[in-house]
C-alpha positions as a printed Julia matrix, in Angstrom:
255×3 Matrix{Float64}:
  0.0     0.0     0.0
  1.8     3.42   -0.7
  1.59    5.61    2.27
 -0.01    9.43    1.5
  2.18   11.54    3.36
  1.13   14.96    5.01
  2.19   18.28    4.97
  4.22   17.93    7.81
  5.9    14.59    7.05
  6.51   16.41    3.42
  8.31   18.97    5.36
 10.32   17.07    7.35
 11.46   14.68    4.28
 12.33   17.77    2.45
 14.45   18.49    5.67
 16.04   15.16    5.71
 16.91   16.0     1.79
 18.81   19.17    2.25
 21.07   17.24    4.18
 21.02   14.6     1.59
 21.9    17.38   -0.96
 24.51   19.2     1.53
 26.41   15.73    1.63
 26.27   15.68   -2.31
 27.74   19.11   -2.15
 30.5    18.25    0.27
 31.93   15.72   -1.63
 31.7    17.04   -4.77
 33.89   20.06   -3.23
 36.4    17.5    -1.41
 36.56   14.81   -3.67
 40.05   14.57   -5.96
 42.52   11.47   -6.34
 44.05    9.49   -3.73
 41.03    9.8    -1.45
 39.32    6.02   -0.16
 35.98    5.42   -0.47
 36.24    5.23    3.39
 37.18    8.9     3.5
 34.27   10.0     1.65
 31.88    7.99    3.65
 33.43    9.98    7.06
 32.74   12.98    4.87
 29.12   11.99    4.98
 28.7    10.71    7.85
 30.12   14.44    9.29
 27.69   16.42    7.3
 24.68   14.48    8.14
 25.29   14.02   12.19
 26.29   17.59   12.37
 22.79   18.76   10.98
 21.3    16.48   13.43
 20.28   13.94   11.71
 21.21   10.01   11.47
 23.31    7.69    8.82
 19.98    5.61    7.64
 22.14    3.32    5.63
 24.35    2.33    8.53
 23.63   -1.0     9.95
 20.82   -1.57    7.28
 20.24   -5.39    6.56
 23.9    -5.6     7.88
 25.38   -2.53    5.55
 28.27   -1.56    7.17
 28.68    1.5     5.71
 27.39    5.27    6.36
 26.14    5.59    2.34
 26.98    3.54   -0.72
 30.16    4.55   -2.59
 30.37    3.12   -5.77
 33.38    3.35   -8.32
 33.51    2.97  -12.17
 31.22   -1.19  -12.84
 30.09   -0.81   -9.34
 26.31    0.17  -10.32
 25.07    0.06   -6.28
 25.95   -0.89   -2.7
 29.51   -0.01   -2.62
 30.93   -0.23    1.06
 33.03    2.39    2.15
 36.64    0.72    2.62
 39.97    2.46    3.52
 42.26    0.38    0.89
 39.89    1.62   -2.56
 41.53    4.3    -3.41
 40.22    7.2    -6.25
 41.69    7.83   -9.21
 41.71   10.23  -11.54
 39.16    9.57  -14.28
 37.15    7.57  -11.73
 32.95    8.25  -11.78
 31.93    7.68   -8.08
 28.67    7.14   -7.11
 27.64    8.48   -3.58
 24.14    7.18   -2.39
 23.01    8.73    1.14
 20.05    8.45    2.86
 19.41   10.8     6.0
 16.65   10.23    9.04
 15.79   13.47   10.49
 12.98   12.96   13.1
 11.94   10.2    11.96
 11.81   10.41    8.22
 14.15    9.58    5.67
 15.54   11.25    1.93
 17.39    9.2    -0.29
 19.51   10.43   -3.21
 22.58    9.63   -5.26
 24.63   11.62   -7.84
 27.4    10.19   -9.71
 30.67   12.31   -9.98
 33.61   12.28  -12.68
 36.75   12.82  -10.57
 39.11   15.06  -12.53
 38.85   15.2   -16.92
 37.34   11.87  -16.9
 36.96   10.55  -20.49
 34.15   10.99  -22.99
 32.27    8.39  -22.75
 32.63    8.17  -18.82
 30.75   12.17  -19.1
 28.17   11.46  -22.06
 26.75    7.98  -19.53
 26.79   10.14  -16.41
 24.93   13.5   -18.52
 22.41   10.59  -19.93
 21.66    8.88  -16.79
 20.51   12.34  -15.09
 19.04   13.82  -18.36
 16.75   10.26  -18.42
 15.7    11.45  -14.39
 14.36   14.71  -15.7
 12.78   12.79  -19.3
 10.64   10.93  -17.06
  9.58   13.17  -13.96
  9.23   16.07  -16.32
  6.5    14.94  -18.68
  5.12   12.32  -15.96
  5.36   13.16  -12.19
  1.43   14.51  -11.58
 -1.32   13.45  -10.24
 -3.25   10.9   -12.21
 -0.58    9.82  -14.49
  0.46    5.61  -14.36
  3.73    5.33  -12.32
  4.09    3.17  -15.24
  5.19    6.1   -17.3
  8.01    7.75  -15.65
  9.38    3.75  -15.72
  9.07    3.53  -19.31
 10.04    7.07  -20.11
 13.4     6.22  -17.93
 14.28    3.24  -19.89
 13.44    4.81  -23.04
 15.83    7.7   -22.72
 18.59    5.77  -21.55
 18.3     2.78  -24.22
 17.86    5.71  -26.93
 21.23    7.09  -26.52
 22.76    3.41  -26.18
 22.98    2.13  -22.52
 20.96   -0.34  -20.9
 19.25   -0.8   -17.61
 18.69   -3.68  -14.73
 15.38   -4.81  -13.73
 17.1    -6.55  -10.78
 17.16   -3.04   -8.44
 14.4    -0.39   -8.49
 13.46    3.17   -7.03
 10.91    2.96   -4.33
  8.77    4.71   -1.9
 10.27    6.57    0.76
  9.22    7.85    4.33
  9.66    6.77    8.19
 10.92    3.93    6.06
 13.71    3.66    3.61
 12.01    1.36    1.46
  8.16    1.67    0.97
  5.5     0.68   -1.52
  5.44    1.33   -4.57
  8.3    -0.42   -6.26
 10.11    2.03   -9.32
 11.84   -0.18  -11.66
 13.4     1.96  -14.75
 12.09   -0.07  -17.56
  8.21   -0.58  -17.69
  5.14   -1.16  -19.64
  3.38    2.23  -20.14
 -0.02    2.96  -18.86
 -0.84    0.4   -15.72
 -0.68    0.1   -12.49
 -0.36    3.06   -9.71
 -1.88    6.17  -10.24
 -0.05    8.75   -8.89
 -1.78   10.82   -5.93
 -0.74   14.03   -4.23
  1.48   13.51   -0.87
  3.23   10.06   -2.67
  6.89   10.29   -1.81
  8.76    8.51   -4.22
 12.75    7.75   -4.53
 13.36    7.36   -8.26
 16.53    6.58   -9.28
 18.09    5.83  -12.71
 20.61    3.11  -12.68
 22.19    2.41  -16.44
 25.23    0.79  -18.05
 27.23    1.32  -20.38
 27.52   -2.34  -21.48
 25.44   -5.24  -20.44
 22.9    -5.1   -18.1
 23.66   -8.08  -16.36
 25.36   -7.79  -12.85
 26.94   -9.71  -10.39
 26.92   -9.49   -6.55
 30.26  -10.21   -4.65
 30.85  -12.46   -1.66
 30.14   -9.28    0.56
 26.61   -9.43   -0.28
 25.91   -5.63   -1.18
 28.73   -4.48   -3.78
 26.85   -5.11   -7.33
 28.44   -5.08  -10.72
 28.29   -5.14  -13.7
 29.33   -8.43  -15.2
 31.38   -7.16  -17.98
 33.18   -4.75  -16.22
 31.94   -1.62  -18.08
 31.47    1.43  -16.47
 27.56    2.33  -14.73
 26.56    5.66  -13.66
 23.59    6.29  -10.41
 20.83    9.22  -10.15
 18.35    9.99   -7.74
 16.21   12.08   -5.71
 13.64   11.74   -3.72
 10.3    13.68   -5.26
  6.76   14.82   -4.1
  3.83   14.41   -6.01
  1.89   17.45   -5.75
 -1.66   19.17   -6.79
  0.05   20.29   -9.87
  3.01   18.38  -10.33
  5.84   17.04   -8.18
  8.76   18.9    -6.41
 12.05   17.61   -5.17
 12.81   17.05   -2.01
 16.62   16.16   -2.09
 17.78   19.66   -3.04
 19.29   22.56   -0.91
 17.11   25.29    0.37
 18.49   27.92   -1.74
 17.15   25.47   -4.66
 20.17   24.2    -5.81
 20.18   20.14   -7.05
């Protein structure tokens, strides 16, 4: 059942969000070769605890980390470790989720550390334009969840990339992971109607290569089975009376 959420819980998600986007920002600033994955999750985990809020990754089914830090054909679930080191020409992933009084924002950008090469910027520029495809011409009341799927997998396969149906977006709330289920390909026109108040993560994940992955003996780390690169976008959005709004943004309106 997907949970209607009220003005106030809408609020305090959007809260929860700016932090989500003030981690984004922080490590976009600080990140540059030679850092560990590990250093950018203490990064994180500074930003969020110092705008009182809490780490809602850490300890999650067993994660170990603070967020998900995922480098070049790791699509999702990377754990923070001190002995992966950045390179230049990496694309990191950073997936946070904040709880702030009880409710949670999820989001993940993907970052090019240093010149990065062509093909590494056109997959991370198509994996964020395909976000905007979708909730642009889809995220309103009364339109199929169905849609933004489709229109996801549509932009992304158009320009050459595929996408998993193994991991999905999802609802989002005093739970991480809520109804409804957001996978990024889809058959158009069924299934949820979207209603003002639904809070819904929606995230983008697309290769460059294959779409089939592989999970290692860890459990969490996913990848993609030919080793090609993968690139991660989300935020978590609002549907409103008119539209939708996102909630994993900074106050001054910056993404």
């Amino acid at each position: 059942m997907v949970i209607i959420k009220s003005p106030r819980e809408v609020e305090l998600i959007r809260d929860a969000g700016h932090i989500v986007a003030l981690v984004h920002e922080t490590v976009r600033q600080a990140l540059k070769p030679g850092m560990s994955t590990y250093d950018i999750d203490q990064i994180a985990l500074k930003v969020i605890t110092d705008n009182g809020a809490i780490a809602t990754f850490k300890n999650y089914g067993g994660f170990k980390g603070n967020v998900c830090v995922s480098v070049n054909d790791t699509l999702i679930h990377g754990i923070p470790n001190k002995k992966e080191i950045i390179k230049d020409g990496d694309i990191v992933s950073i997936d946070v989720g904040a709880t702030l009084k009880g409710y949670v924002a999820d989001g993940c950008r993907t970052f090019i550390v240093g010149e990065g090469t062509e093909a590494a910027k056109k997959l991370v520029k198509v994996t964020e334009e395909s976000f905007w495809y979708a909730v642009d011409q889809f995220a309103r009341p009364g339109e199929h969840l169905s849609n933004i799927s489709h229109a996801i997998g549509e932009y992304a396969m158009k320009h050459g990339y595929s996408l998993t149906r193994d991991y999905t977006g999802h609802g989002v709330g005093r739970q991480l992971h809520e109804d409804p289920q957001i996978p990024n390909i889809d058959t158009p026109n069924h299934g949820v109607l979207l209603r003002p108040g639904m809070v819904l993560a929606i995230e983008p994940m697309v290769n460059e290569g294959s779409p089939q992955l592989i999970v290692l003996k860890d459990g969490w780390t996913v990848k993609t089975k030919d080793g090609k690169l993968c690139s991660h976008y989300e935020n978590t959005i609002v549907i409103t009376e008119s539209g939708y709004e996102v909630l994993t943004k900074l106050k001054d309106g910056d993404y």
